[in-house]
C-alpha positions in Angstrom: 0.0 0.0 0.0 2.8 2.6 0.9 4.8 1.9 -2.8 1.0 2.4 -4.4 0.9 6.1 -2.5 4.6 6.9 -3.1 3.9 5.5 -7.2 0.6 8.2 -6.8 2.3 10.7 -5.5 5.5 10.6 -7.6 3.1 10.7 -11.4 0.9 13.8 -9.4 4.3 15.4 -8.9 5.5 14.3 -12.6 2.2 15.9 -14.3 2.7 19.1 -12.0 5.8 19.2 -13.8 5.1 18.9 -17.0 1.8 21.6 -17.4 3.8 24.4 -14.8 5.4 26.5 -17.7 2.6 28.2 -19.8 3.0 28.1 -23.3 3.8 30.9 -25.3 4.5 33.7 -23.0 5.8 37.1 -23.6 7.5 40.1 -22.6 8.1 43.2 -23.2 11.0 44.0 -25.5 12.0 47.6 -25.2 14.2 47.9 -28.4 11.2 46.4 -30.7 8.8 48.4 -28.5 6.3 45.5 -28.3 5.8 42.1 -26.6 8.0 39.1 -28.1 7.4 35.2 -27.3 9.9 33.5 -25.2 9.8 29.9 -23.7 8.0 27.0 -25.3 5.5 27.5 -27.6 2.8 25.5 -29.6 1.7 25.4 -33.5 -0.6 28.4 -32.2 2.2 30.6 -31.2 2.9 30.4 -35.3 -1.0 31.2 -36.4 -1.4 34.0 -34.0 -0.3 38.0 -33.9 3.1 39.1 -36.0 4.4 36.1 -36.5 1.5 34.7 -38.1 0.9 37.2 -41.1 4.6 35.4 -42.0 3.9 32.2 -41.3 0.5 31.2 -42.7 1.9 32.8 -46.3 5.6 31.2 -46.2 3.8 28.0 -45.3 1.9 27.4 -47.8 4.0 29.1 -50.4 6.8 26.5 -49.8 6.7 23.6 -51.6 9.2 20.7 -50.3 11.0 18.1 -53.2 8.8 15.2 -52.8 12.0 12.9 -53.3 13.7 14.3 -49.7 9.9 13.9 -48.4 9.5 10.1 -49.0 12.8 9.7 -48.0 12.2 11.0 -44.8 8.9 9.7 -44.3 10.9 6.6 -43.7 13.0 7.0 -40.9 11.7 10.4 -39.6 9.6 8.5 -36.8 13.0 7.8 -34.8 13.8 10.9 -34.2 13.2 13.9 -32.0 13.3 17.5 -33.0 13.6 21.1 -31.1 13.0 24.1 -32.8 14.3 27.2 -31.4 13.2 30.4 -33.3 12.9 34.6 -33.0 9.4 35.7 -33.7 11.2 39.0 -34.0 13.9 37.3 -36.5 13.9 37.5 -40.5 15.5 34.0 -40.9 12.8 32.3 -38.6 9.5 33.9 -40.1 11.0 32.2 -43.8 12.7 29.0 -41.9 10.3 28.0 -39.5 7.4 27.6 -41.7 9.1 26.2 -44.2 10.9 23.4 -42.1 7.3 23.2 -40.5 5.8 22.2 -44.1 8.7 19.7 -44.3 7.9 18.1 -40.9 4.0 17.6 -41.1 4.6 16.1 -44.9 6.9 13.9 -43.3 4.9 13.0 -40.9 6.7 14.1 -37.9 4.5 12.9 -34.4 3.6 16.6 -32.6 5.3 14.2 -29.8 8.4 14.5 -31.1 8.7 18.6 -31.9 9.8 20.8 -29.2 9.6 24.5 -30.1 11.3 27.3 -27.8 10.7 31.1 -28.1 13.6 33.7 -27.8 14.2 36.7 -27.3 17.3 39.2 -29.3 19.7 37.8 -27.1 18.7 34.3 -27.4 17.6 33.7 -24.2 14.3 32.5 -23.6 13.9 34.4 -20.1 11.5 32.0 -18.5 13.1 28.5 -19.6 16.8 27.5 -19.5 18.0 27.1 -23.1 21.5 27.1 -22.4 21.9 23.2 -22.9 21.5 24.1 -26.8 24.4 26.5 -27.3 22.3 28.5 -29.9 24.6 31.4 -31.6 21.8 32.3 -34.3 18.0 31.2 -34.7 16.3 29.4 -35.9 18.1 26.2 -35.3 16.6 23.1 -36.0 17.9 20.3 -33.8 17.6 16.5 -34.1 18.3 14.2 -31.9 17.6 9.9 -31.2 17.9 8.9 -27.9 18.9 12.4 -26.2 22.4 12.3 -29.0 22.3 14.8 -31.0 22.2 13.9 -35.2 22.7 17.7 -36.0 21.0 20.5 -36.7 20.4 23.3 -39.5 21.5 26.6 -38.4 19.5 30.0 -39.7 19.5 28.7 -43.4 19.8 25.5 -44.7 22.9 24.5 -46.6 20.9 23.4 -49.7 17.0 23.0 -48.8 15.4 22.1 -45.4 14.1 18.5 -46.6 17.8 18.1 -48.0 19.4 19.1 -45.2 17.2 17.4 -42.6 17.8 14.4 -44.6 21.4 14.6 -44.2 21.1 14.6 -40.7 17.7 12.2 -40.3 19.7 9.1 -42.6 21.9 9.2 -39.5 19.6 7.8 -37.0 19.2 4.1 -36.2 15.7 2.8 -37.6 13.1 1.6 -35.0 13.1 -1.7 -36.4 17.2 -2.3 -36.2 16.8 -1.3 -32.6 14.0 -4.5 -31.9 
């Protein structure tokens, strides 16, 4: 009876946890004389106020080679992904859609994306980003078991779907690992 309390107690304090930090805060930035987002963020955070009138039109402008699609459609499951990005930043309101297209034709599980927030000096004020070293935004991370694959820096090196590819062909499939 007292490991079934301590079990109970241990998931309450688990799911405390996880829904404490409200999702797509902001604050004030004083340079930009208007509120930014920082810390993590949802899909909404993209659809909603100044970063939305970029991302709803770069989205569905963008249109991903179906080749690096497929291709990652296979092994794109294995993976997890953190996007950090700068509402405020011209590379993100292009990137970030466009590397959004690329995931959800993938077919990237929303359980597997992390998005972060960030202020102009790349801190996300609220939430600890530091374990990322981000220099520039966006920066699309990957990772398979908590390693890092690699990640696509403000612009990609030759397309997103390319580039992602490059890094996704990496990780170990889900069957290899049975």
């Amino acid at each position: 009876m007292k490991k079934i309390i301590i079990v109970a107690l241990l998931m309450f304090l688990s799911w405390q946890g996880l829904y404490a930090q409200k999702l797509n805060q902001e604050v004030y930035d004083p340079a930009l004389k208007r509120n930014v987002l920082v810390g993590a963020c949802n899909r909404k955070a993209f659809l909603e106020g100044n970063f939305g009138i970029y991302y709803n039109s770069e989205y569905e402008r963008y249109q991903p080679s179906e080749l690096f699609i497929n291709k990652l459609k296979e092994k794109i499951n294995g993976v997890d992904i953190v996007v950090i990005y700068g509402e405020w930043c011209g590379d993100s309101k292009v990137q970030v859609p466009h590397f959004m297209k690329v995931i959800d034709k993938a077919g990237l599980p929303s359980v597997n994306l992390k998005i972060f927030a960030v202020n102009r000096e790349k801190k996300a004020v609220i939430t600890d980003l530091s374990k990322y070293n981000i220099e520039r935004v966006p920066v699309f991370i990957v990772y398979q078991d908590g390693v890092e694959l690699g990640r696509i820096t403000e612009t990609p090196k030759k397309t997103l779907e390319k580039d992602l590819w490059n890094i996704v062909k990496k990780a170990k499939s889900i069957k290899e690992e049975e």
